[in-house]
MARBA-3410 file (N, C-alpha, C, O; in Angstrom, 1 decimal):
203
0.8,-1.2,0.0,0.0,0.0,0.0,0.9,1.2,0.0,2.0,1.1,0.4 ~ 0.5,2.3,-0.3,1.1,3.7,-0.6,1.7,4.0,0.6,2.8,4.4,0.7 ~ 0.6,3.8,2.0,1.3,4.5,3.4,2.2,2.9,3.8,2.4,2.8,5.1 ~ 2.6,2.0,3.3,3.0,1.0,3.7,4.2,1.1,3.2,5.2,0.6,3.8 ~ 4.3,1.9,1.7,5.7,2.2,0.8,6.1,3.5,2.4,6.5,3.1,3.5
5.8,4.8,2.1,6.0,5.5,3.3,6.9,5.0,4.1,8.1,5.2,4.1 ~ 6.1,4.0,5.0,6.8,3.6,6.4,7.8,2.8,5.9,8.9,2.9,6.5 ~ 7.7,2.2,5.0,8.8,1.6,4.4,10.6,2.4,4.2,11.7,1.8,4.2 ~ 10.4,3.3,4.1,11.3,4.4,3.5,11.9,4.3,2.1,13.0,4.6,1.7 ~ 10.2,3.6,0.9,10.9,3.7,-0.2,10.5,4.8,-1.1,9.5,5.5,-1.0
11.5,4.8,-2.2,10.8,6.1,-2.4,10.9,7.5,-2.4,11.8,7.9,-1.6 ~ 10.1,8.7,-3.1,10.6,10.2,-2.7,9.6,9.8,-2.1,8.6,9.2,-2.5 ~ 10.1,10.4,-0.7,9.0,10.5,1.3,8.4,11.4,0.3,7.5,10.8,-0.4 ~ 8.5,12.7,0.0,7.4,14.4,-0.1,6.4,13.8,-1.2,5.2,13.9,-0.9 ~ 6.8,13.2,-2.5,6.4,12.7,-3.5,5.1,12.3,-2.9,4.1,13.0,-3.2
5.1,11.0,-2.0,4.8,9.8,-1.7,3.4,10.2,-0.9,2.2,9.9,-1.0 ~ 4.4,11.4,0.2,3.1,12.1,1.1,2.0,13.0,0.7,0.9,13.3,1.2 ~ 2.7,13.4,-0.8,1.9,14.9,-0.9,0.8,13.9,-1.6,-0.4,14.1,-1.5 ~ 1.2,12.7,-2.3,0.1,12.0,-3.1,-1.5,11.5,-1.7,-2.7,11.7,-1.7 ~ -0.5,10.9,-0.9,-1.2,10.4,0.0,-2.1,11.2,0.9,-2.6,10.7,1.9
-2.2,12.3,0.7,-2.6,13.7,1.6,-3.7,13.6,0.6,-4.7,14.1,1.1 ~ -3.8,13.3,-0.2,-5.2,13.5,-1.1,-6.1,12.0,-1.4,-7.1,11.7,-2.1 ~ -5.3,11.6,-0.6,-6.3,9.7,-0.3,-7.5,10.2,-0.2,-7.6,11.3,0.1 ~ -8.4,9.4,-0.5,-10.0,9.1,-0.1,-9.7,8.8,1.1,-10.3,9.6,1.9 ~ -9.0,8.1,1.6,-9.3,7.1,3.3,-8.6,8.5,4.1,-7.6,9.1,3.7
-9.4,9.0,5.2,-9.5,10.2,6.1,-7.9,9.9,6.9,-6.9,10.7,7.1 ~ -8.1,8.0,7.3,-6.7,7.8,8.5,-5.4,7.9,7.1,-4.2,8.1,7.5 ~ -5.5,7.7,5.8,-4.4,8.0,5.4,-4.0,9.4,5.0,-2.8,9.6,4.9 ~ -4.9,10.5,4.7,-4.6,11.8,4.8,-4.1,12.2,5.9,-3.1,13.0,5.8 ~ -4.5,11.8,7.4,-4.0,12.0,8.3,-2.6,12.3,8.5,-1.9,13.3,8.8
-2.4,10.9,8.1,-1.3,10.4,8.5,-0.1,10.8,7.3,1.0,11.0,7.8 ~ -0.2,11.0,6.1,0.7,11.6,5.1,0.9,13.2,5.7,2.1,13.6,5.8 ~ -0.4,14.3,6.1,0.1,15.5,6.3,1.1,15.5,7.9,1.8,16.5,8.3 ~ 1.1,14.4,8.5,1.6,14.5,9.8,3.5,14.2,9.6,4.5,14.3,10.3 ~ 3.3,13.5,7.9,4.6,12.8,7.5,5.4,13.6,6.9,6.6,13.6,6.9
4.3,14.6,6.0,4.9,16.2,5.7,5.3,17.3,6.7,6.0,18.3,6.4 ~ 4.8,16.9,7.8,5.0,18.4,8.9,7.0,17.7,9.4,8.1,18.2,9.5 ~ 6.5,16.3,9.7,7.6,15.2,10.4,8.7,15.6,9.2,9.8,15.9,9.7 ~ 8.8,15.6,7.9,10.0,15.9,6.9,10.2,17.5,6.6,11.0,17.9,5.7 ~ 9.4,18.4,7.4,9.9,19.6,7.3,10.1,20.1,9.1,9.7,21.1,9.5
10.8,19.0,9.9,10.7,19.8,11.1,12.0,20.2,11.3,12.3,20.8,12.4 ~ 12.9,20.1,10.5,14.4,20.5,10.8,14.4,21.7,9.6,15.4,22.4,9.4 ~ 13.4,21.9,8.8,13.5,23.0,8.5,12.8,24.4,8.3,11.5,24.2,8.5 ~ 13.1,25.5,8.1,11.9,26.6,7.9,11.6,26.3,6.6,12.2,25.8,5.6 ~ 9.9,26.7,7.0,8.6,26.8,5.9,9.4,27.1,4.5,9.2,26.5,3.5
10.4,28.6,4.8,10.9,29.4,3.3,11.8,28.2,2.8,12.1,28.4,1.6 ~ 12.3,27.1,3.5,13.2,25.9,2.5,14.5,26.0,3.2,15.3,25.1,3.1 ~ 14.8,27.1,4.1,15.8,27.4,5.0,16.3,26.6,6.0,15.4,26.0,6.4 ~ 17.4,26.4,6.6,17.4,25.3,8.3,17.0,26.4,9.3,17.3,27.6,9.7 ~ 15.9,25.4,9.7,15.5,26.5,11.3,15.9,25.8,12.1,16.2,24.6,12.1
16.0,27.0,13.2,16.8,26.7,14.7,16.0,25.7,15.6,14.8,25.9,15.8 ~ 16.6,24.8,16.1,16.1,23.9,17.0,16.4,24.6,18.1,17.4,25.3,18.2 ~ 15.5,24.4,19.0,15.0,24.6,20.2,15.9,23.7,21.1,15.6,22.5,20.9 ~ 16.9,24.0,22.0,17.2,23.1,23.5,16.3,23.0,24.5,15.3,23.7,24.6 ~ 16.7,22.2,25.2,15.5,21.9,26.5,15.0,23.1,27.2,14.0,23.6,27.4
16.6,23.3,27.6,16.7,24.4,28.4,15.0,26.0,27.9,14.2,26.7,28.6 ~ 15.4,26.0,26.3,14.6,26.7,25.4,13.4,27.2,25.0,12.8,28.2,24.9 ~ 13.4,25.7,25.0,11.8,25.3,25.1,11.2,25.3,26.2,9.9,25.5,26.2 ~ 11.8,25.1,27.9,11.2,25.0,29.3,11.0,26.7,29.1,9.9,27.0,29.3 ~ 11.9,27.7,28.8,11.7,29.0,28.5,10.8,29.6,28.3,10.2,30.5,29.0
10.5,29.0,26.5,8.9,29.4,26.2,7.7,29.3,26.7,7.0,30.2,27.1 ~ 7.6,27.7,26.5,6.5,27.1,27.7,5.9,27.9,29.1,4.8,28.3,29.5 ~ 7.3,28.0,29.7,6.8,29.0,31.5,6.1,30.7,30.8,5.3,31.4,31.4 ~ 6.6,30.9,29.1,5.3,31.8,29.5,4.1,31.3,28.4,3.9,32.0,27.5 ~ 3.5,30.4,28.6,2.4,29.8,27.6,1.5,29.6,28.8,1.9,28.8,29.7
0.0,30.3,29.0,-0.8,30.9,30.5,-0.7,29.4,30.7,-0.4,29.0,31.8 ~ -0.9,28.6,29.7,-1.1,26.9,29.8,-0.4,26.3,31.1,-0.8,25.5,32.0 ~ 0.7,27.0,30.8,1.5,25.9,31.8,2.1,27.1,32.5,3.3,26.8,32.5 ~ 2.0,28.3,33.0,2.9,29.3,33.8,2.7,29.5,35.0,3.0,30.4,35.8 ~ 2.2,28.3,35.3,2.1,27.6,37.4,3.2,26.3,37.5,3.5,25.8,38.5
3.6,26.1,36.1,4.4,25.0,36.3,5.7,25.3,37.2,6.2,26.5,37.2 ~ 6.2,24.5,37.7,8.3,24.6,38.3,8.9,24.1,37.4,8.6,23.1,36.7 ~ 10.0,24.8,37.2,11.2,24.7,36.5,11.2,23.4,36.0,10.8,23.2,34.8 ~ 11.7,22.3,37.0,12.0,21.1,36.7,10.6,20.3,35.5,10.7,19.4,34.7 ~ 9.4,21.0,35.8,7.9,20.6,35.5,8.3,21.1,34.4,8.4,20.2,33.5
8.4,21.8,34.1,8.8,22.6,32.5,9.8,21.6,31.5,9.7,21.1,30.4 ~ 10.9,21.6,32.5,11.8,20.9,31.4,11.2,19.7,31.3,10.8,19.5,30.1 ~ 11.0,18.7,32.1,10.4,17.4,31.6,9.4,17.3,30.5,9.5,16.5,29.6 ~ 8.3,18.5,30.8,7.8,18.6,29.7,8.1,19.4,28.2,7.4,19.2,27.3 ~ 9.1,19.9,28.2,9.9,20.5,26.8,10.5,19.1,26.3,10.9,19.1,25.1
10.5,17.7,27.2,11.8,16.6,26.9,10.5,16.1,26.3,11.0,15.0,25.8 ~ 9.2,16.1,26.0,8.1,15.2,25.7,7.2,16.1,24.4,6.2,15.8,23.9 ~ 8.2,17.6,24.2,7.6,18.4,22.8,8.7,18.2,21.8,9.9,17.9,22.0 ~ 8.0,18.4,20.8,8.8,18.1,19.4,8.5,19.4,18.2,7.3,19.5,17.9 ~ 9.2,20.2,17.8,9.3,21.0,16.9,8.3,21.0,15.6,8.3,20.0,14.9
7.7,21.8,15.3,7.2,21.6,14.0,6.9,22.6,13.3,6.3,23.5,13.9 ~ 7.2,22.8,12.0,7.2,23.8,10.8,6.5,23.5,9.9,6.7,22.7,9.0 ~ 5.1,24.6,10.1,4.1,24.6,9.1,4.2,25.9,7.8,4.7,27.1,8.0 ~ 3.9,25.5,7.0,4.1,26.4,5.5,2.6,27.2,5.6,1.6,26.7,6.2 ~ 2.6,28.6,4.9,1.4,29.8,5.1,-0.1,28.7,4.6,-0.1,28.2,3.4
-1.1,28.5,5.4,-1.7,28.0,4.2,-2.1,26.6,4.3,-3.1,26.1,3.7 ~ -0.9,25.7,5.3,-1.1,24.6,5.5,-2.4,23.9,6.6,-2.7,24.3,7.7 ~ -2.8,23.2,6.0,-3.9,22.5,7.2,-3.0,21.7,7.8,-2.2,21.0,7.3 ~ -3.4,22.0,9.4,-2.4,21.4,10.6,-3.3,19.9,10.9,-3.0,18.7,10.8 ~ -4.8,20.6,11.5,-5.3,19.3,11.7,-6.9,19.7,10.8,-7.0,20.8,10.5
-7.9,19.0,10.6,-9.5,19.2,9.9,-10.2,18.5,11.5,-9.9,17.8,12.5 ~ -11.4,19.4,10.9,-12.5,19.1,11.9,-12.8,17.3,11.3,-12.7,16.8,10.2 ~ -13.1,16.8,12.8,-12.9,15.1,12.8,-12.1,14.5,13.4,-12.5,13.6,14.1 ~ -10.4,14.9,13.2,-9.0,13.9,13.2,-9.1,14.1,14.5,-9.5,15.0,15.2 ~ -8.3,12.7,14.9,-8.5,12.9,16.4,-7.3,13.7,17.1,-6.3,14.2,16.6
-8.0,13.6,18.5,-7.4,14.6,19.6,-6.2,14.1,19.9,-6.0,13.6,21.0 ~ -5.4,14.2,19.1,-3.6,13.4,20.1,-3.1,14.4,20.2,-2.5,14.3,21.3 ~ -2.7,15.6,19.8,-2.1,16.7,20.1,-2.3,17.4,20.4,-3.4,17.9,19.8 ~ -1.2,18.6,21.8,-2.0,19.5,21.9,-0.6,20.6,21.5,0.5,20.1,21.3 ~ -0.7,21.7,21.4,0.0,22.6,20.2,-0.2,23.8,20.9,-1.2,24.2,21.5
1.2,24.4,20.7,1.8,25.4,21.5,2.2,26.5,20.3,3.1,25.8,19.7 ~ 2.1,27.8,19.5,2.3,28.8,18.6,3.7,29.5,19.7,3.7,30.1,20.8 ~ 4.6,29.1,18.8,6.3,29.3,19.1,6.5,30.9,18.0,6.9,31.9,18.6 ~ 6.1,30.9,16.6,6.1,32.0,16.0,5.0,31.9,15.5,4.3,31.0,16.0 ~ 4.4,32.8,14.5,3.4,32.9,13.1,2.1,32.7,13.8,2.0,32.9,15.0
1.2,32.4,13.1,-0.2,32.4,13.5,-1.2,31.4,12.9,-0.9,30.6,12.0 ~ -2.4,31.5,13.5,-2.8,30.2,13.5,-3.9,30.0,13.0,-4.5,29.8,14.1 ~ -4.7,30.0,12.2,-6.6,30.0,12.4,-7.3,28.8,12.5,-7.1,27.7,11.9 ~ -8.3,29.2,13.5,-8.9,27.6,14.0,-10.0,28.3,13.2,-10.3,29.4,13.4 ~ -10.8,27.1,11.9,-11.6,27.6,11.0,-12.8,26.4,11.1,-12.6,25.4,11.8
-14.0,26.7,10.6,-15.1,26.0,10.1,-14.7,25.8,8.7,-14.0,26.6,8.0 ~ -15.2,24.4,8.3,-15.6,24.6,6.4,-14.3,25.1,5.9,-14.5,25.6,4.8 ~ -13.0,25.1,6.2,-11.8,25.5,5.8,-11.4,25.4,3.9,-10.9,24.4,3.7 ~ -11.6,26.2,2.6,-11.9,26.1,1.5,-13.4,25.9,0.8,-13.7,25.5,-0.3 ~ -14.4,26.3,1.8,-15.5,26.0,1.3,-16.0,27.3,1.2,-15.2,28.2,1.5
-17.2,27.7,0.9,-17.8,29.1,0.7,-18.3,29.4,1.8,-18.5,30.6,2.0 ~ -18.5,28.6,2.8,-19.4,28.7,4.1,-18.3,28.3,5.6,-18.4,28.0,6.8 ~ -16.8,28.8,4.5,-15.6,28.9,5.6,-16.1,29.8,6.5,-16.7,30.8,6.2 ~ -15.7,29.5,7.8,-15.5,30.7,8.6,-14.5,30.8,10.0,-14.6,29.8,10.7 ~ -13.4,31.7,10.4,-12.4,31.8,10.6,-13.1,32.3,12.0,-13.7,33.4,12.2
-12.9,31.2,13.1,-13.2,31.1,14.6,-12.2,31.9,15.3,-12.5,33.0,15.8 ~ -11.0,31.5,15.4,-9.8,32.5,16.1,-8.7,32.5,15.6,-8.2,31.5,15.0 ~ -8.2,33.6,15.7,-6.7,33.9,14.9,-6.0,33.4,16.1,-6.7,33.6,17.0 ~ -4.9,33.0,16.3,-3.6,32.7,17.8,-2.5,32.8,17.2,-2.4,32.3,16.1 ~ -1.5,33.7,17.8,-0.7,34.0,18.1,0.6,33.8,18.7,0.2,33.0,19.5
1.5,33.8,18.9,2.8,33.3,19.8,2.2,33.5,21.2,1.7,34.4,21.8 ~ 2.6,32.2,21.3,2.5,31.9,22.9,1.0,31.0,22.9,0.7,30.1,23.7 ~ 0.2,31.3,22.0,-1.2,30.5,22.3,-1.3,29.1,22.6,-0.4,28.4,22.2 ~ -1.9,28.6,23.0,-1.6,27.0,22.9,-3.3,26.8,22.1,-4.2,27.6,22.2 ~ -3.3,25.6,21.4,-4.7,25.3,20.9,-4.8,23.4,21.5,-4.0,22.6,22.0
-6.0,23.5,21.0,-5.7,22.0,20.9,-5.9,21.0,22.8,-5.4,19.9,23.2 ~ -6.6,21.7,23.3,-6.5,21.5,24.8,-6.9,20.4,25.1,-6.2,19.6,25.7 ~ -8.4,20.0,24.5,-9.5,19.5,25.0,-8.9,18.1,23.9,-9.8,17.5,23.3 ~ -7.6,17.6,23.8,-6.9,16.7,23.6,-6.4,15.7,24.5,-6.0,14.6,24.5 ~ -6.7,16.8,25.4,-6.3,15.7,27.1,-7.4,15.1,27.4,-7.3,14.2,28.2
-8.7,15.3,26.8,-9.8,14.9,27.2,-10.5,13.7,26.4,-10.5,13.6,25.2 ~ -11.0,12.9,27.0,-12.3,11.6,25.9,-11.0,11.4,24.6,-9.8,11.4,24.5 ~ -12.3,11.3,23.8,-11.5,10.4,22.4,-12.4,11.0,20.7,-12.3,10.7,19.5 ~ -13.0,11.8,21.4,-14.1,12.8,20.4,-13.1,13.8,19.9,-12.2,14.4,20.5 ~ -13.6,13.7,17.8,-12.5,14.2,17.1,-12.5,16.1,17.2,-13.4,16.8,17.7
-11.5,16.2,16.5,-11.5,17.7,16.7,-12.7,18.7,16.3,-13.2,18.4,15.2 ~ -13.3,19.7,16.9,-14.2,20.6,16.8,-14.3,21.3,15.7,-15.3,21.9,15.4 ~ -13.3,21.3,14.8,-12.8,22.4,14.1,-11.2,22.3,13.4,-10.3,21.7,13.9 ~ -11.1,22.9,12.5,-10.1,23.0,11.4,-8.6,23.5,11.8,-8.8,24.5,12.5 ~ -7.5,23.3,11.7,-6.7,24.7,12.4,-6.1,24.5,10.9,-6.2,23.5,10.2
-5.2,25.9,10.4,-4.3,26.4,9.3,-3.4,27.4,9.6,-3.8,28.4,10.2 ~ -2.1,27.2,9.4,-1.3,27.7,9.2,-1.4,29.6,8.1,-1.3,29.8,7.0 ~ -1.7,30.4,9.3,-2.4,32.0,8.4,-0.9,32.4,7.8,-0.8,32.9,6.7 ~ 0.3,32.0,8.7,1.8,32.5,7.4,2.2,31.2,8.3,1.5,30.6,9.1 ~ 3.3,31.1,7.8,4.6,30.6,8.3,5.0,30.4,9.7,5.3,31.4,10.3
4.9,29.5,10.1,4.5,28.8,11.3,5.3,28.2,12.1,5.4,27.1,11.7 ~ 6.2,28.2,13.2,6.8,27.3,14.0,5.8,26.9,15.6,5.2,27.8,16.3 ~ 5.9,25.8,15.8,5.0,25.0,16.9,5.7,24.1,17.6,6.7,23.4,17.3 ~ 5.1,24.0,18.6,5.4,23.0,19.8,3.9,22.2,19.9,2.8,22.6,20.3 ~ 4.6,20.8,19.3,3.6,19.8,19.6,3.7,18.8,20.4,4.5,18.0,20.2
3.1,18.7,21.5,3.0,17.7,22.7,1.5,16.3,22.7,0.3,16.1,22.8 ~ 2.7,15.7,22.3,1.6,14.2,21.9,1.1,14.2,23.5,1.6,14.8,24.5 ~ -0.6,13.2,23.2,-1.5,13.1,24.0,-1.2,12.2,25.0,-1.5,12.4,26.2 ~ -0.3,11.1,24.5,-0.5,9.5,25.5,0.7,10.2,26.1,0.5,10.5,27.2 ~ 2.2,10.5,25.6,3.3,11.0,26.2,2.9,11.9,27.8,3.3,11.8,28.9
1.9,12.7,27.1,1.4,13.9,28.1,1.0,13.2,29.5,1.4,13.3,30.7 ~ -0.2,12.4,28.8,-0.8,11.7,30.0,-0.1,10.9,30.6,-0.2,10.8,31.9 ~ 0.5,10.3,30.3,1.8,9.7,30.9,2.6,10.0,32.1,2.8,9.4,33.2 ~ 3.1,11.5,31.6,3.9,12.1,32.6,3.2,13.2,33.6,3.8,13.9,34.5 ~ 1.6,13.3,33.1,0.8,13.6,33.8,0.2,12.5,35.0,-0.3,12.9,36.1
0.3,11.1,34.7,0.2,10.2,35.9,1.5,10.2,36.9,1.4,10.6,38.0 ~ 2.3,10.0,36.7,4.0,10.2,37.0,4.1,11.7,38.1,4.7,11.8,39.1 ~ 3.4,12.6,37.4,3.7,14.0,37.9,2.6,14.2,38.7,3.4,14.3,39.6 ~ 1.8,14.4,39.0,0.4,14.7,40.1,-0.3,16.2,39.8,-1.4,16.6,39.5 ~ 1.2,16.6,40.1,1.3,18.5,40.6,0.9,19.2,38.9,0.5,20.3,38.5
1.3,18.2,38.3,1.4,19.1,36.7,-0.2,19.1,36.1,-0.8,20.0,35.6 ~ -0.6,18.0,36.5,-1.8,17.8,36.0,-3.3,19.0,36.7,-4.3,19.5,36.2 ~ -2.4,19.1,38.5,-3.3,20.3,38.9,-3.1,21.6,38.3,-3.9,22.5,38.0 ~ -2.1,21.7,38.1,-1.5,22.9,37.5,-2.1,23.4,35.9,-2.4,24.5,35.6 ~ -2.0,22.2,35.1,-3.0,22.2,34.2,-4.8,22.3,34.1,-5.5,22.8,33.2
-4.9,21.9,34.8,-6.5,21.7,35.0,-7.1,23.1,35.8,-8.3,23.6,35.6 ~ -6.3,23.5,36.6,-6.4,24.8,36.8,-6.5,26.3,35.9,-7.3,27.3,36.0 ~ -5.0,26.0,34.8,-4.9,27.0,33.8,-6.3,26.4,32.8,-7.0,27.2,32.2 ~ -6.5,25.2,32.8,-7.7,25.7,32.2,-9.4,26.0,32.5,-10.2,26.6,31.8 ~ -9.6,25.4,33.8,-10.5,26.3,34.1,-11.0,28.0,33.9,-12.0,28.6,33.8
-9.4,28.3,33.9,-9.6,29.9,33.8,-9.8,30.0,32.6,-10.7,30.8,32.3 ~ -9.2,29.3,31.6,-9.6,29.6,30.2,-10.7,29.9,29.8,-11.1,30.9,29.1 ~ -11.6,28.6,30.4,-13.1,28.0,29.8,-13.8,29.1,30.5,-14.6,29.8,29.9 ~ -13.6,29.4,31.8,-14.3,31.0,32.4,-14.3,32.1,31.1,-15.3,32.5,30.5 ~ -13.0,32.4,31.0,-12.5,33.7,30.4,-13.3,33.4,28.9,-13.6,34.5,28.5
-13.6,32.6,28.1,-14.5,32.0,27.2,-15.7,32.4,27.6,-16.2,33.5,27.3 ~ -16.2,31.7,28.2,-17.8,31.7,28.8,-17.8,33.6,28.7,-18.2,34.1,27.7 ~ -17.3,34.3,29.6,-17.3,35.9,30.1,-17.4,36.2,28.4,-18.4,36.2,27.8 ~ -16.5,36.3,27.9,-16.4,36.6,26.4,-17.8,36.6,25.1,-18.2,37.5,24.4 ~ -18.0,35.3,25.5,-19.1,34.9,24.5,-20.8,35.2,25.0,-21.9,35.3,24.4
-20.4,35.5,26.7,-21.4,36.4,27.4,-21.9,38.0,26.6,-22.8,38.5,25.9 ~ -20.7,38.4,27.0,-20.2,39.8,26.8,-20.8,40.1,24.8,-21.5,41.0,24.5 ~ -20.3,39.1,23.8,-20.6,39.2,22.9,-22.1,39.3,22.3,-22.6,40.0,21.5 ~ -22.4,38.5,23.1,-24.3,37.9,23.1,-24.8,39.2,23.7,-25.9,39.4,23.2 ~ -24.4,40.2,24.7,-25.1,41.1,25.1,-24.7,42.2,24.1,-25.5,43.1,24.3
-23.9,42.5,23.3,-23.6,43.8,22.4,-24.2,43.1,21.0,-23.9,43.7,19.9 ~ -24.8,42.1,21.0,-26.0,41.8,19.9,-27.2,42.2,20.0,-28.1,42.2,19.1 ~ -27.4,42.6,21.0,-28.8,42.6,21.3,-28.8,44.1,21.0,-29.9,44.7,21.1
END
């Protein structure tokens, strides 16, 4: 099979992926654009080598992402040792409404749009994010696919933190998971107030 050549390593990988990104079968599109992000993570979007991130670097960023800025030091770095780099091109679909929730994603540069209908006429562009944003939360949660579309609005560097890794070192760690669950309660508040606030300047 085509994603069987892939894993295989025969073959041009980009050739192989970009074909496979346009499968009928949803788990092989999946899985080809995740194979494209994986063959461009040592470099920038423009074709350039981008800078890899050290531990040290990445615990940096992270302590200021609201996500995790209750975490300690040591809580940080463990968790920088369980993110992996990734470089999205202006334009690119990261994840489609459906795919499942395994990652959650931290905006390192560039920006982000979480969309509806993403190329359709009845697109519509939910939130722009920014450096520092994290998306992708409700990844820690159930097994229900994503809500919604995310795209790459330019040129994009990310911190992706797989789901099972997370929860992992979220059983291991106790304190991280309060610390988490915390930053997001405030979130889902600061949401609710918002979409309050919105609903009353309609009327």
């Amino acid at each position: 099979s085509l994603m069987g050549r892939l894993a295989g390593g025969n073959g041009d990988f980009r050739e192989l992926a970009s074909a496979a990104a346009e499968d009928a079968d949803g788990r092989v599109k999946l899985q080809a654009r995740r194979l494209l992000l994986a063959l461009g993570a040592g470099a920038a979007p423009d074709g350039g080598e981008g800078k890899m991130l050290s531990t040290i670097e990445k615990a940096l960023f992270l302590k200021g992402v609201k996500l995790f800025e209750r975490l300690t030091a040591d809580q940080l770095r463990i968790l920088s040792n369980i993110s992996r780099e990734i470089q999205v091109g202006s334009g690119e679909v990261l994840f489609e409404m459906g795919d499942p929730c395994d990652y959650l994603y931290v905006i390192v540069e560039g920006q982000v749009e979480i969309v509806n209908d993403p190329g359709s006429p009845d697109e519509q562009v939910l939130a722009v994010l920014g450096s520092t944003a994290s998306f992708g939360e409700m990844a820690l949660f159930g097994n229900q696919g994503r809500s919604a579309a995310a795209r790459a609005a330019q040129d994009t560097s990310l911190l992706g933190i797989e789901k099972d890794p997370l929860l992992l070192l979220i059983q291991e760690h106790p304190a991280i998971s309060i610390a988490i669950i915390e930053q997001l309660a405030e979130i889902i508040r600061n949401q609710g107030a918002q979409r309050a606030s919105l609903a009353r300047s309609d009327k």
